[in-house]
C-alpha positions as CSV (number, residue, x, y, z in Angstrom):
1,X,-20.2,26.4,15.1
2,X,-21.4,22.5,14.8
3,X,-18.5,20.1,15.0
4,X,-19.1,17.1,12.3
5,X,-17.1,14.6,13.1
6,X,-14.6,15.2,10.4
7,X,-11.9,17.5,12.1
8,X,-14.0,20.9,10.6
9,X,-16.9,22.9,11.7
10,X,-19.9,24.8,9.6
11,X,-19.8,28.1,10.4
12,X,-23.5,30.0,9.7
13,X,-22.0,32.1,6.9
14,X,-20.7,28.8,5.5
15,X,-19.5,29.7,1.5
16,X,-22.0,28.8,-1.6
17,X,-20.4,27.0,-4.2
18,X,-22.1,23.9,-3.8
19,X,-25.3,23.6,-6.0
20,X,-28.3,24.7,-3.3
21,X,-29.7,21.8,-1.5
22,X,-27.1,19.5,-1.8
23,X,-25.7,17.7,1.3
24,X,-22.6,16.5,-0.5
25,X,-20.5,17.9,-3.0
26,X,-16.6,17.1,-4.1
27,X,-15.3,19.1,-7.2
28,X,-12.0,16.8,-7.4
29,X,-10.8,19.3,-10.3
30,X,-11.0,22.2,-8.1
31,X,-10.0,20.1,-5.0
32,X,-12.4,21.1,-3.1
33,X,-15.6,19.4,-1.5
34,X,-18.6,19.8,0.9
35,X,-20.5,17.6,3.3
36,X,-23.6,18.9,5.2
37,X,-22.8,22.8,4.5
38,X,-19.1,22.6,5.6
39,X,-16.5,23.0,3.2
40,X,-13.6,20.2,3.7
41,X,-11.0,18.4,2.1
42,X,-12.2,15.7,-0.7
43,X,-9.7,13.2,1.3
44,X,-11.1,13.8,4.3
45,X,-14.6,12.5,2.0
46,X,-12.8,9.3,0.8
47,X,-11.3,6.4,1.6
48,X,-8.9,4.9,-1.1
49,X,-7.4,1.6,-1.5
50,X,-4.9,1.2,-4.3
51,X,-1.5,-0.8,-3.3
52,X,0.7,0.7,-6.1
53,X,2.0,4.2,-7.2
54,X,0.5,5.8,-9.9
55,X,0.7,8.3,-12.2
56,X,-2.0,10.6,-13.2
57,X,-2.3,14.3,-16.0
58,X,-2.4,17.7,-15.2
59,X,-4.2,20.0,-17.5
60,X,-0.8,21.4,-18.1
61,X,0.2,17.8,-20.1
62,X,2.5,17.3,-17.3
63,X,2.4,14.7,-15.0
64,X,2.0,13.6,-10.9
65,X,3.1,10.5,-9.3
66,X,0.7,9.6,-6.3
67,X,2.2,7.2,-3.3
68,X,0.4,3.8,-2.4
69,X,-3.2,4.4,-1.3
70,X,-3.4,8.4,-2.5
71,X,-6.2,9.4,-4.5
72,X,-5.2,10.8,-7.7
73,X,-6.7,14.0,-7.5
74,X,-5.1,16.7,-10.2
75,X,-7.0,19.5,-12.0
76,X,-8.3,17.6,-14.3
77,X,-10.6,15.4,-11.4
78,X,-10.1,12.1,-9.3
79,X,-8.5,9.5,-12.0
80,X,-10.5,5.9,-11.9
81,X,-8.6,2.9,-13.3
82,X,-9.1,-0.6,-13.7
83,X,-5.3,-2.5,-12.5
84,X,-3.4,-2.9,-15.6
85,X,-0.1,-4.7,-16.2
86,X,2.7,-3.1,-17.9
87,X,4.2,-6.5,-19.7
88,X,7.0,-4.6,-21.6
89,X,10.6,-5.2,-19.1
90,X,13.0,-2.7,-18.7
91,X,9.9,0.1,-20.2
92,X,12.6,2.9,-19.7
93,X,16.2,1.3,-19.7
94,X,16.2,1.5,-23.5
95,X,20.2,0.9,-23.5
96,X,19.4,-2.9,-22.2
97,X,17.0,-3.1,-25.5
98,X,18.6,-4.3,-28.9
99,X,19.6,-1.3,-31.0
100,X,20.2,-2.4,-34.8
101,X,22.2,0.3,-36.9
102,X,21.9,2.7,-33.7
103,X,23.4,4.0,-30.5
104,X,21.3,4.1,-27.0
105,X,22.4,6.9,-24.8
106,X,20.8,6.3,-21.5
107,X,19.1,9.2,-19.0
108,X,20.3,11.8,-21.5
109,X,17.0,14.1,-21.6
110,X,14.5,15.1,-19.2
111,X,11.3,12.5,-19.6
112,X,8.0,13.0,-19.8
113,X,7.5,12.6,-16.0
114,X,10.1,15.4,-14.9
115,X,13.1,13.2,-14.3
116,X,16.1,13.1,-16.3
117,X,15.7,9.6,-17.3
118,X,15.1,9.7,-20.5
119,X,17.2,8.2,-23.1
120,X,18.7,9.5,-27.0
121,X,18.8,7.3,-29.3
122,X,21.2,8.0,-32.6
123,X,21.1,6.7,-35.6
124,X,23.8,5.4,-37.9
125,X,26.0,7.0,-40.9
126,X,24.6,4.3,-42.9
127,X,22.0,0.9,-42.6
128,X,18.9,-0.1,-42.2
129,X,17.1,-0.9,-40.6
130,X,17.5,1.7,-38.2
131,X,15.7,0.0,-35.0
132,X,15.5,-1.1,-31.1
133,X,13.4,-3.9,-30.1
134,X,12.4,-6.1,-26.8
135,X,9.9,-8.7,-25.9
136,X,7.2,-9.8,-23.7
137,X,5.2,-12.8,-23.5
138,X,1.9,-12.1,-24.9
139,X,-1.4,-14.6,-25.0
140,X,-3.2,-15.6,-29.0
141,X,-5.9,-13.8,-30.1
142,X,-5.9,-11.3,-27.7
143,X,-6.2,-7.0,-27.9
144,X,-2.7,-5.4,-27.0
145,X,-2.0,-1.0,-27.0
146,X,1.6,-0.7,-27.1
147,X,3.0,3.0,-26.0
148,X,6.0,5.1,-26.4
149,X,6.5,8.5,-25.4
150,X,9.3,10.0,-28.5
151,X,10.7,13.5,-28.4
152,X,12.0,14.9,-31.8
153,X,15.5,15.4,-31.7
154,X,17.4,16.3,-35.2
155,X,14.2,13.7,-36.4
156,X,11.0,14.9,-36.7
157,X,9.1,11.1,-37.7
158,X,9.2,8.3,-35.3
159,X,7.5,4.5,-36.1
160,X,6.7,2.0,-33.5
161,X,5.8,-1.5,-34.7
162,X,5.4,-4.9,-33.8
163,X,7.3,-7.1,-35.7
164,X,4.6,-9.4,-37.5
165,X,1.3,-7.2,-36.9
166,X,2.0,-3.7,-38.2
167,X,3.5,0.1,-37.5
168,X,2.3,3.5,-37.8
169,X,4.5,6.5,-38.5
170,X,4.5,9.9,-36.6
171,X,5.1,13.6,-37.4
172,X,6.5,14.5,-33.9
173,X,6.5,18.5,-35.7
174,X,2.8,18.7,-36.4
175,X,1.4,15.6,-33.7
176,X,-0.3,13.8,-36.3
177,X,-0.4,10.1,-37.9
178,X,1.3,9.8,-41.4
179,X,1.2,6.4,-41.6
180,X,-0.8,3.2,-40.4
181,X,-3.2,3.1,-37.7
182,X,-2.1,4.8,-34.4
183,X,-2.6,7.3,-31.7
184,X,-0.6,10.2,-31.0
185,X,-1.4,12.2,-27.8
186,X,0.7,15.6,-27.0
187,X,2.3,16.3,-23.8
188,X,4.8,19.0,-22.3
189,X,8.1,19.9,-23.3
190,X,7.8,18.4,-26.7
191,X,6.8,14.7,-25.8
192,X,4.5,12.6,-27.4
193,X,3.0,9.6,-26.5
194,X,2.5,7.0,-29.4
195,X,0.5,4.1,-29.8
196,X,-1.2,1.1,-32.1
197,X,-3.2,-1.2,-31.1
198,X,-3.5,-4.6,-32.4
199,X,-4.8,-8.5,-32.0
200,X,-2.2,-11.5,-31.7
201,X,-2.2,-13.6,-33.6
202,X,-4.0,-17.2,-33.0
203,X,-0.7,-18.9,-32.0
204,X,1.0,-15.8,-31.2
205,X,3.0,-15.9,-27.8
206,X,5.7,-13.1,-28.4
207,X,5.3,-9.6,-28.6
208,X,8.6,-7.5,-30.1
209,X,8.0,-4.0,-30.1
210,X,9.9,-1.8,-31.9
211,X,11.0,2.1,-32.2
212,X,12.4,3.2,-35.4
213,X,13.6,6.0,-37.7
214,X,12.2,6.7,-40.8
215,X,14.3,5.0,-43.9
216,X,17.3,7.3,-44.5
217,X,17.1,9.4,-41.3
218,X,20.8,8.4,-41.1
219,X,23.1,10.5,-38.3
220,X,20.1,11.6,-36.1
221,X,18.5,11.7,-33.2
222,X,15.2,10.7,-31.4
223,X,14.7,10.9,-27.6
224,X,12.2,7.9,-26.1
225,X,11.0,7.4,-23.0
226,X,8.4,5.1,-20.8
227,X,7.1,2.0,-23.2
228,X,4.0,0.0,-22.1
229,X,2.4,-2.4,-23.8
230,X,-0.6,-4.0,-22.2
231,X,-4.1,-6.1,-22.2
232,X,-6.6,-3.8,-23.9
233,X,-7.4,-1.0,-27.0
234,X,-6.1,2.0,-25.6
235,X,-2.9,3.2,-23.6
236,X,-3.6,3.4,-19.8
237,X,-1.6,5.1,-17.2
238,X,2.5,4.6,-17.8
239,X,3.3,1.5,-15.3
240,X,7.5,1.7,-14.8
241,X,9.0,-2.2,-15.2
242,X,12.6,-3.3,-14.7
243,X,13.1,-7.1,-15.4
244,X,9.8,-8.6,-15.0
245,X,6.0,-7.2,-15.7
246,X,4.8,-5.1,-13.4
247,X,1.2,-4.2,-12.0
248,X,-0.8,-0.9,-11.1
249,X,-3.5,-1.8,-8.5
250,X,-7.2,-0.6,-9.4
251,X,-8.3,2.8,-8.1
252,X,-10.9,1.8,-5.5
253,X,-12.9,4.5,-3.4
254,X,-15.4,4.5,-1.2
255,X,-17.1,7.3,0.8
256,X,-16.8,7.5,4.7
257,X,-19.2,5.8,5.4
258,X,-21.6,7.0,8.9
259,X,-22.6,3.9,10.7
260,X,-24.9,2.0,8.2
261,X,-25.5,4.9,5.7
262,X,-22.9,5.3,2.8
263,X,-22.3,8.8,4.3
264,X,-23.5,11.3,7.1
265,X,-26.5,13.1,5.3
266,X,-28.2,10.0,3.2
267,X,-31.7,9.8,3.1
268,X,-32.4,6.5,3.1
269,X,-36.2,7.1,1.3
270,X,-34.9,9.2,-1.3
271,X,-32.1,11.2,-3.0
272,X,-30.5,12.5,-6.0
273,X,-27.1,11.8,-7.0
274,X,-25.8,13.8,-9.7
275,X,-22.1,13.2,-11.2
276,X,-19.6,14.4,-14.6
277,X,-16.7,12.7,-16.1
278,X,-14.2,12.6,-19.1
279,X,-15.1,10.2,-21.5
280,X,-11.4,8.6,-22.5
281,X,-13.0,5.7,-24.2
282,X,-16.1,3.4,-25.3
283,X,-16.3,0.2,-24.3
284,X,-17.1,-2.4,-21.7
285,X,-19.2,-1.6,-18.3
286,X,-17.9,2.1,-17.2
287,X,-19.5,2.5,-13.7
288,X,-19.6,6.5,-12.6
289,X,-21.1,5.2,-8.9
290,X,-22.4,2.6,-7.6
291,X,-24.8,2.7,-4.3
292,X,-24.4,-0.8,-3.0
293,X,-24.8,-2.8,0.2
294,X,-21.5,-5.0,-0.7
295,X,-23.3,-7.6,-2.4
296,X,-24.6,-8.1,-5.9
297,X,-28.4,-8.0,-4.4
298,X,-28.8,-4.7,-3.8
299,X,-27.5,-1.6,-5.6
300,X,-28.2,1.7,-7.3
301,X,-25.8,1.7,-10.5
302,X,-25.0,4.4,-13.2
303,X,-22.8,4.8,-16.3
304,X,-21.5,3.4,-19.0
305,X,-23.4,-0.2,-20.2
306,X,-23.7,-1.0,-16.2
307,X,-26.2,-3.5,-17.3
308,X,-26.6,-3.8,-20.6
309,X,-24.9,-5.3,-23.5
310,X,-24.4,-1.9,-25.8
311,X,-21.2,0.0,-25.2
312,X,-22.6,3.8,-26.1
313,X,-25.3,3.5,-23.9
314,X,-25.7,5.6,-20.7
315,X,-27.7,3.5,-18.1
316,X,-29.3,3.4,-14.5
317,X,-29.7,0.5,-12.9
318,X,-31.5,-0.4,-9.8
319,X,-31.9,-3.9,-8.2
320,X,-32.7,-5.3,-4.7
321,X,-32.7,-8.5,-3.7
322,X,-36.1,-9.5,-5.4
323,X,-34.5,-8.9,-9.1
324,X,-34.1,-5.6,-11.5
325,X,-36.5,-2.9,-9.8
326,X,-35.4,0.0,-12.8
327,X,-33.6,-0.3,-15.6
328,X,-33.1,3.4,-18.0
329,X,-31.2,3.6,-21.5
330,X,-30.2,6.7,-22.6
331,X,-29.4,4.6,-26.1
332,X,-26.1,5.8,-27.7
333,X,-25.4,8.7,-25.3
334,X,-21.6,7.8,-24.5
335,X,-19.0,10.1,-26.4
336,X,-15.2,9.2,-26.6
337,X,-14.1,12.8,-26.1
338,X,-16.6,14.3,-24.3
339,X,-17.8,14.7,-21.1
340,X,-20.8,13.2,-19.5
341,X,-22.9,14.3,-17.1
342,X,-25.5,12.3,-15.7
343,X,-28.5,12.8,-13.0
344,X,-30.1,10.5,-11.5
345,X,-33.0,10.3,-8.7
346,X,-35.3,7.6,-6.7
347,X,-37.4,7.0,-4.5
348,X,-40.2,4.1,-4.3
349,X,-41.9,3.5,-7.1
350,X,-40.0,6.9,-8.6
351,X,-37.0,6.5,-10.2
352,X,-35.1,8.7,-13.0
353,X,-31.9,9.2,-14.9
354,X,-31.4,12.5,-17.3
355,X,-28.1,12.8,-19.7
356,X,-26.2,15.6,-20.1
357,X,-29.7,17.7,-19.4
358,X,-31.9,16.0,-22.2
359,X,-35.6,14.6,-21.4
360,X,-36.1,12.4,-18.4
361,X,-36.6,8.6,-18.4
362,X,-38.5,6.6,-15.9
363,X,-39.5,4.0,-13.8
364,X,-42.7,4.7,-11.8
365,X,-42.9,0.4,-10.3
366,X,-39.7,-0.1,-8.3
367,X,-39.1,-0.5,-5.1
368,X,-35.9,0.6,-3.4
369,X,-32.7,-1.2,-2.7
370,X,-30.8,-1.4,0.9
371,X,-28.5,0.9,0.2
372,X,-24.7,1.0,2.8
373,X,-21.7,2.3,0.9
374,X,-21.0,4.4,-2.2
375,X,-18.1,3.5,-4.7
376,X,-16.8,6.4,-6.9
377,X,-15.5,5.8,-10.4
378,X,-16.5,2.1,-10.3
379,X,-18.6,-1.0,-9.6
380,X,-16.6,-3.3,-7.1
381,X,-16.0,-7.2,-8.3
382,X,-18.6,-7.8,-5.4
383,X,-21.1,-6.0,-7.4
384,X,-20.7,-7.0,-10.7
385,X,-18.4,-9.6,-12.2
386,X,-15.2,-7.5,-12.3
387,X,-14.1,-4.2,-11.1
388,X,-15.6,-2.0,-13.5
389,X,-14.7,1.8,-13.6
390,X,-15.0,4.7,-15.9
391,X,-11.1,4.6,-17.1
392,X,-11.0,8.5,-16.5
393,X,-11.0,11.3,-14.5
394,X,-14.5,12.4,-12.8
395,X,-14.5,15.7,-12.3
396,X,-17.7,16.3,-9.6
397,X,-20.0,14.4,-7.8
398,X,-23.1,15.9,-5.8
399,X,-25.6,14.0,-3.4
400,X,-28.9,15.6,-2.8
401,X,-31.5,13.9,0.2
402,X,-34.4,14.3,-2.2
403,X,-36.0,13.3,-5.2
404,X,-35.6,16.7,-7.4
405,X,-38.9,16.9,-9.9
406,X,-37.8,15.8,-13.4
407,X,-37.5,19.7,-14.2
408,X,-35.3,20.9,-11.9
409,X,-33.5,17.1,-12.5
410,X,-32.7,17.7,-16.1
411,X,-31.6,21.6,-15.3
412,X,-28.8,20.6,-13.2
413,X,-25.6,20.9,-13.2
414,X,-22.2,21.9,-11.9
415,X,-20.7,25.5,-12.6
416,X,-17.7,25.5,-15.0
């Protein structure tokens, strides 16, 4: 048995499910992971700094809450956010909101998030409008997403709005958008998440979103749950506020590092790094890993527009601290709604990056970067100019101490 330092030991027979040759391997959706032919615990890989709680999916549509400084590991991979602030106050004490031609009934229905905090709202005999509202201070000229999870009751249509920029209408019976521009997502139980997204206006400073029922759904009931509205075009993980705005810290983690290597095992001449993800989203800099020595100087990056200026595109970048040493586009290769798998391999004058299996590109003039930690799911603000992560769940990464041949490069990948 060989003792490595980790609190397991590789036994001879040691199991197989890592791709041959690698010396590190973490399937987060299968919550397992490898390091130098032992099998251990992905924690026991990681360190994680994140100062708030967090939510994260199950493939179920169900949700976990994760405790200060937890990974949020489920079975659908290791969830990477950017922080985001929920400005919405009182997000699920919708009896403090202002009903108009409606009743609030407050923690009536189990919520989205397995609690029974969720609230029914009733409509009039009579009236209209037939709405709750509440505000937040917003900033001009600025992209907001603004979320509700809604359960049908006796309704089956639901509309959020805000007050002076638009709405969009659900069928909470078939999941779909009737009305307006808007995103629907399903979850368990019957829930729905709904969402628009727009700009403020140039002297905009309020935000007043709204839930409704349709025009003449008179004597019914809807049950709501969890509003966000936040900085950005899509709905990120739910945030819970009471009277004030509250924060969710980014989702920062590093490898154990061993001494000055970014983990036990790293060749520091060579390697292959090898990593797939959900794609939730396109746009801004989405960094899958970034090999770094802590600076901006020296770093092996890959991902989403990591250095470029196109959002679709799938890129490697390598620098040291003489300048760029590689820089590969896979031009157009990032797909909201798929998954991406890229595989990527250096060594001097010898770099490579393949997507999702197609035809290698490369670099055969650069020279390699110092190379001390590795970031998962993300670029550190020390790296680039802000922390930049994928906004998703990655679901395996795998870390091989040699430059593969572009064959064997582009062949690779992780059993389903």
């Amino acid at each position: 048995m060989i003792g490595l330092g980790l609190g397991v030991t590789r036994a001879a027979n040691a199991g197989s499910w890592w791709l041959p040759g690698a010396a590190m391997q973490a399937d987060f959706y299968r919550y397992r992971a490898m390091l130098l032919g032992a099998t251990v615990s992905p924690k026991q890989l990681i360190t994680t700094t994140h100062a708030t709680t967090g939510y994260a999916e199950r493939s179920d549509d169900t949700f976990q809450l994760f405790q200060p400084n937890e990974p949020r590991i489920t079975d659908k991979g290791l969830l990477f956010e950017n922080a985001a602030t929920n400005l919405m106050p009182k997000s699920n004490t919708f009896d403090q909101w202002t009903a108009v031609n409606m009743t609030v009934t407050a923690n009536a229905v189990l919520g989205p998030f397995g609690e029974m905090d969720a609230d029914t709202l009733t409509s009039a005999a009579s009236g209209a409008p037939l709405q709750l509202y509440n505000s937040a201070a917003v900033s001009s000229s600025t992209a907001y997403t603004y979320s509700v999870f809604v359960k049908a009751g006796t309704a089956t249509t639901a509309e959020i709005r805000e007050t002076t920029l638009g709405s969009a209408v659900f069928d909470l019976a078939a999941g779909t958008v009737t009305s307006g521009t808007g995103e629907i997502k399903v979850y368990a139980n019957g829930w729905y998440r709904l969402s628009v997204e727009y700009t403020t206006g140039a002297s905009q400073t309020t935000w007043t979103g709204k839930v409704l029922f349709t025009a003449g759904d008179w004597s019914k009931t809807l049950h709501v749950a969890a509003a966000q509205l936040e900085a950005g075009t899509r709905a990120t993980s739910y945030i819970p506020t009471t009277t004030t705005a509250a924060t969710r810290a980014a989702d920062d983690i590093k490898m154990v590092p061993s001494g000055s290597l970014p983990f036990p095992g790293f060749n520091v001449s060579e390697g292959t790094m090898l990593v797939d993800w959900y794609v939730e989203e396109i746009g801004g800099i989405q960094t899958a890993f970034s090999l770094n020595d802590g600076t901006a100087l020296e770093f092996i990056n890959a991902g989403a527009k990591v250095g470029g200026s196109v959002d679709a595109d799938v890129e490697m970048w390598a620098r040291n601290a003489s300048g760029t040493q590689a820089f590969l586009t896979h031009i157009g290769g990032y797909v909201a709604g798929q998954r991406c798998r890229q595989a990527v391999a250096w060594k001097a004058n010898d770099f490579v990056s393949s997507l999702n299996g197609g035809a290698p590109l490369t670099d055969t003039t650069a020279a390699l970067p110092t190379l001390t930690t590795l970031q998962l799911g993300a670029a550190g603000a020390s790296i680039v100019s802000s922390f930049t992560s994928i906004n998703s769940y990655m679901r395996s990464i795998a870390y091989f101490p040699t430059r593969m041949s572009n064959a064997d490069l582009q062949a690779l990948k992780f059993a389903e």
